[in-house]
C-alpha positions as CSV (number, residue, x, y, z in Angstrom):
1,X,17.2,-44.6,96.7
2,X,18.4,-47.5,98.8
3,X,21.7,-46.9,100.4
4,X,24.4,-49.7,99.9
5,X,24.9,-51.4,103.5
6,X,28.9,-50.6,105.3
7,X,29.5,-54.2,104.4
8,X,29.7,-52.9,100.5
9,X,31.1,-49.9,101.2
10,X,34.2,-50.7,102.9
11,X,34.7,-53.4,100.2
12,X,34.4,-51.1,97.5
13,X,37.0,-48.7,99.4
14,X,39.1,-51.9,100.5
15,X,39.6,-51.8,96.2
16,X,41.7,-48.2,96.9
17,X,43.8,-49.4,99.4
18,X,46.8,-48.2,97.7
19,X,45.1,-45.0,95.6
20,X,45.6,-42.2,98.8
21,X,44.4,-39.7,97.1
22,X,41.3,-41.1,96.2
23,X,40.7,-42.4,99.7
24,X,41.3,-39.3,101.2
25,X,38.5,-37.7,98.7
26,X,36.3,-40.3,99.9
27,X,36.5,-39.0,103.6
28,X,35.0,-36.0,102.9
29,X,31.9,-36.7,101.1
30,X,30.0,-37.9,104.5
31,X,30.3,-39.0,107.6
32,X,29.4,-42.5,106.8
33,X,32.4,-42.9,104.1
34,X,34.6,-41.5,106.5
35,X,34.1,-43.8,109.1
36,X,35.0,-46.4,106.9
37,X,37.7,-45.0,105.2
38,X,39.5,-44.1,108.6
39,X,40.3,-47.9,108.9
40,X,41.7,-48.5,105.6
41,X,43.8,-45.1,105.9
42,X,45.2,-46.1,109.0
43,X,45.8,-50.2,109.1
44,X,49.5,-50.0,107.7
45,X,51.9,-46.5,109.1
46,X,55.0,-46.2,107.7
47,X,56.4,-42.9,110.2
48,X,59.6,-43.0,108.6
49,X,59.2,-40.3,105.9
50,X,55.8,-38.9,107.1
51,X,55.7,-35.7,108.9
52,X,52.5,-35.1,109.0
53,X,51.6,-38.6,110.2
54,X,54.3,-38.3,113.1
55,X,52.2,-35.2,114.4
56,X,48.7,-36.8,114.5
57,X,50.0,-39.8,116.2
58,X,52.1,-37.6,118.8
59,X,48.7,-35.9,119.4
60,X,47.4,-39.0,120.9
61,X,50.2,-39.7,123.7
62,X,48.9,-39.6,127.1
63,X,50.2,-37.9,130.0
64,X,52.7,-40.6,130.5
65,X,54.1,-40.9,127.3
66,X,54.8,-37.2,127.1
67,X,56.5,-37.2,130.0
68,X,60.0,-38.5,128.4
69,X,59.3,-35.4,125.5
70,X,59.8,-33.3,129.0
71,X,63.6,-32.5,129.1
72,X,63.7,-31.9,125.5
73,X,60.9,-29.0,126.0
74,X,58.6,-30.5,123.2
75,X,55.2,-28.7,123.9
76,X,52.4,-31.0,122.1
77,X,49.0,-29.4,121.7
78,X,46.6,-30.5,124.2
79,X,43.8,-28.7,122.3
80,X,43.8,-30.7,119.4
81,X,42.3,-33.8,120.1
82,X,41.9,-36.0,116.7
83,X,38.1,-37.3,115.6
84,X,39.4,-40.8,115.9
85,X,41.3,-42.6,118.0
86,X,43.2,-43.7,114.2
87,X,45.5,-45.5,115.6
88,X,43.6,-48.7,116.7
89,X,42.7,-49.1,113.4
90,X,46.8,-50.2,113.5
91,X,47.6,-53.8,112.0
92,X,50.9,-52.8,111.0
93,X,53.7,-50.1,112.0
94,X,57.0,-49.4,110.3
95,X,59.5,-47.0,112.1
96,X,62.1,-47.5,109.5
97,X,64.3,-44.5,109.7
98,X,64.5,-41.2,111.5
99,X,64.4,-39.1,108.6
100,X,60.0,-38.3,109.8
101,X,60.8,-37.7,113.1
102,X,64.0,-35.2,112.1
103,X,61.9,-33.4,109.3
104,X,59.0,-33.5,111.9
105,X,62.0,-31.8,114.5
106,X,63.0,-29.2,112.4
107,X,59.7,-28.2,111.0
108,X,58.5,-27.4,114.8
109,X,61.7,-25.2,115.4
110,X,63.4,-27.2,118.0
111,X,65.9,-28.5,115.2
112,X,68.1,-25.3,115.9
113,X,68.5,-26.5,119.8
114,X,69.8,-29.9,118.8
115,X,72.7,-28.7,116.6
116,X,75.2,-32.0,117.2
117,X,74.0,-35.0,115.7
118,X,74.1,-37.1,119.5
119,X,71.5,-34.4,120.8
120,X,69.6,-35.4,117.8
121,X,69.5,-39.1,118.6
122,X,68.7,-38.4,122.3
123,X,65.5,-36.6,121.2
124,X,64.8,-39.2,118.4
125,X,65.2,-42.2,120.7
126,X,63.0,-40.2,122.8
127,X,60.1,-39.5,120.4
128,X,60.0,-43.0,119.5
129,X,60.3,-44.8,123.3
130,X,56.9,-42.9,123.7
131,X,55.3,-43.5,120.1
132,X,55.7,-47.3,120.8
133,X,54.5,-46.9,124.2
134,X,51.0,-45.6,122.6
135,X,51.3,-47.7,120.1
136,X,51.9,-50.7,122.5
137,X,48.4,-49.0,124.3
138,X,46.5,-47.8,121.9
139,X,46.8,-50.8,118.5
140,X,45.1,-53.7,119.9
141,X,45.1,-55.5,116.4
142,X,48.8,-54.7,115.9
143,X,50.2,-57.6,113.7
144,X,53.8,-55.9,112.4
145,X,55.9,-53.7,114.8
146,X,59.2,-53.0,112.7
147,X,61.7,-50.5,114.5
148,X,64.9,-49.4,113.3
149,X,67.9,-48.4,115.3
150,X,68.5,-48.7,118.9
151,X,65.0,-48.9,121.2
152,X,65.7,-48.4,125.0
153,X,64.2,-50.8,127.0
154,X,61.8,-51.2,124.5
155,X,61.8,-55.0,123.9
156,X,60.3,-56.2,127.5
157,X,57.6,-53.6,127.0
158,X,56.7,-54.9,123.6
159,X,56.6,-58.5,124.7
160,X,54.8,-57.7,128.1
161,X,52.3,-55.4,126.7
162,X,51.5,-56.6,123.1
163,X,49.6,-60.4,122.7
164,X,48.5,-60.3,119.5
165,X,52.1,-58.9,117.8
166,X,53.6,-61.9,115.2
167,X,56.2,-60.0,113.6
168,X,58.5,-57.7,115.5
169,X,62.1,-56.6,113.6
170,X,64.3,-54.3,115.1
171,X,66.8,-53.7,112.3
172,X,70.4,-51.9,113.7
173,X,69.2,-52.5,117.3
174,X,71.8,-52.3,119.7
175,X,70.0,-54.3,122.6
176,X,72.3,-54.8,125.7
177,X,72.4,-58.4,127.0
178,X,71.2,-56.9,130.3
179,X,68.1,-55.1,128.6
180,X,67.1,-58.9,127.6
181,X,66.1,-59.7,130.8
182,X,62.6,-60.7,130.3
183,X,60.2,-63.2,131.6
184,X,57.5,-64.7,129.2
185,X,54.9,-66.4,131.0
């Protein structure tokens, strides 16, 4: 039996772009399907309501990125290292709300510790400062950055870091006039 080429493969699976369930069926029958499934799976995140999606892409900060998740004592598993480096599949990226990253906080445990809604946010901001950062690093085909609330010093990274970017909204941001101090060459 002749095997049908990647080409037709990924076309076929292109088809179930919006059928999840089916797609993530498809990544277990082999290795091939998988590998082109991964890209499909991963070309539009939407962290707002996902916990489970928050954790796999925490998984792939770097030392440096976890280094703001420090003060807040959020311990991230250096043990689990994901098959794929999923997130440079990334075209698109929608940080909405921070509903995913609460329900993500609280499902850890470390809800309890931040009891006052401002403890929250500090934490939040946090989380997200260093998923953009990894984003920013890791999604070289990122399209759509869309980032609700207010982003610390966020803005000169994005536009310093980030060539290929043609859509960036930043809904309820509360920039500073003083954190628009950028340069574009």
């Amino acid at each position: 039996m002749i095997a049908l080429p990647n080409e037709c493969l990924f076309e076929i699976f292109i088809n179930l772009s919006g059928n999840y369930k089916s797609l993530f069926s498809c990544l277990l029958v082999s290795r091939r399907w998988c590998r082109n499934v991964v890209p499909i799976l991963w070309n539009e995140l939407d962290i707002s309501k996902n916990k489970n999606l928050l954790k796999t892409c925490l998984l792939l900060l770097n030392d440096e990125e976890q280094v703001k998740l420090i003060p807040f004592d959020l311990i991230l598993s250096k043990n689990q290292n994901p098959l794929f480096l999923y997130t440079s599949y990334t075209t698109v990226i929608k940080i909405n709300s921070d509903d995913g990253i609460i329900n993500w906080i609280n499902q850890e445990g470390h809800g309890s510790r931040y009891s006052t809604y401002y403890s929250c946010l500090n934490i939040v901001q946090s989380i997200k400062y260093s998923l953009t950062l990894m984003f920013l690093r890791t999604c070289k085909k990122l399209k759509d950055l869309s980032i609700y609330g207010k982003s610390i010093n966020l803005l000169d990274l994005i536009l310093v870091k980030n060539f290929s970017l043609t859509s960036l909204k930043c809904p309820n941001n509360e920039l500073d006039s003083e954190e628009i101090n950028v340069e574009i060459y």
